[in-house]
N, C-alpha and C positions, 0 to 999 in steps of 0.2 A: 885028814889034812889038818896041819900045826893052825890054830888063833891067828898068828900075825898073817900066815900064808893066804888064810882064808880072807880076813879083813884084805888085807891088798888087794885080793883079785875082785871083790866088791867096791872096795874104793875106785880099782879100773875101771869097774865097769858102770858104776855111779853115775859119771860126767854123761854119758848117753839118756838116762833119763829126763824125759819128754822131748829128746834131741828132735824127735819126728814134725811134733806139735810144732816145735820153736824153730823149725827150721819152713814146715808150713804157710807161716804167720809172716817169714820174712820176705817170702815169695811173692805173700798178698802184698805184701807192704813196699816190695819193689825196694828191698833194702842193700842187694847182694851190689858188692860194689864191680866183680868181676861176673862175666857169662861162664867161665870154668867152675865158681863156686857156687853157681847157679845150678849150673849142672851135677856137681856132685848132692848138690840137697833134693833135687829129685832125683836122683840115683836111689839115694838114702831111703824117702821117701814110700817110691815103687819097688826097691827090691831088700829093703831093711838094713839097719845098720850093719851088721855082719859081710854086706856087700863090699863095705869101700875095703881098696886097699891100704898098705902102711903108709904110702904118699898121703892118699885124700884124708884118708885119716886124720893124720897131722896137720893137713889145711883147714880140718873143718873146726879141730879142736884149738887152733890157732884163730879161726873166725872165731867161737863161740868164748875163748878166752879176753878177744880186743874187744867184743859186745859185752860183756860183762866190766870191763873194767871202762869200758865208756859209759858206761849208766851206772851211775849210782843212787841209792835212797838217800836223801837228802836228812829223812829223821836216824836212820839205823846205819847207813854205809854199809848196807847189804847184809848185816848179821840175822834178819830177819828173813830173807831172799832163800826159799825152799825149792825151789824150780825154774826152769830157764824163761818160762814161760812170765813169768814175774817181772824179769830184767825187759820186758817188753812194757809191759805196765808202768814200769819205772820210766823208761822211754816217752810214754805217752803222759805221764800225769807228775813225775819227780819225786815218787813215793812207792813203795812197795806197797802190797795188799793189806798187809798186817798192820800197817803203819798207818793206812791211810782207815782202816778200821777201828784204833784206837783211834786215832786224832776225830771220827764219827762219832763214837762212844763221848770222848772227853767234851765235846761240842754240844753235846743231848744234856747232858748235865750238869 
């Protein structure tokens, strides 16, 4: 398999990482604004992402796209932002992990 072909189909398949975790988290958090998108994140969940269909698919990566661009790092505007799981962090405190680790760091010294 050609470089670029291969990159793409990793880049595809990228966006899913910690999809489980971050989708988890929003369950506890009673974040899902519809009960169908509820449903497909435990769908996801219980039977893996290779479950959903091409519909749910596109709902969820449409959810995980508008959470993401509704939170952002207030020090980095997400350049720092390695996992979905992050954009919840950002959620809860207006800083990503990395960010709120240096600004610790710079604070000690």
């Amino acid at each position: 398999m050609g470089g670029a072909k291969e990159s793409m189909i990793i880049n595809e398949e990228s966006w899913t990482y910690g999809l489980i975790d971050f989708l988890e988290k929003l369950i506890e958090r009673e974040e899902f604004e519809k009960d169908s998108h509820m449903g497909i994140a435990k769908q996801i969940i219980s039977k893996g992402v290779k479950s959903m269909s091409d519909k749910q698919e596109l709902v969820i990566k449409n959810l995980v796209n508008k959470y993401k661009k509704k939170y952002s790092c207030d020090l980095c505007l997400n350049d720092n932002v390695t996992s979905l799981l992050e954009y919840i962090d950002i959620a809860d405190e207006g800083i990503c992990p990395t960010c709120e680790s240096v600004k610790q760091k710079y604070m000690r010294e």
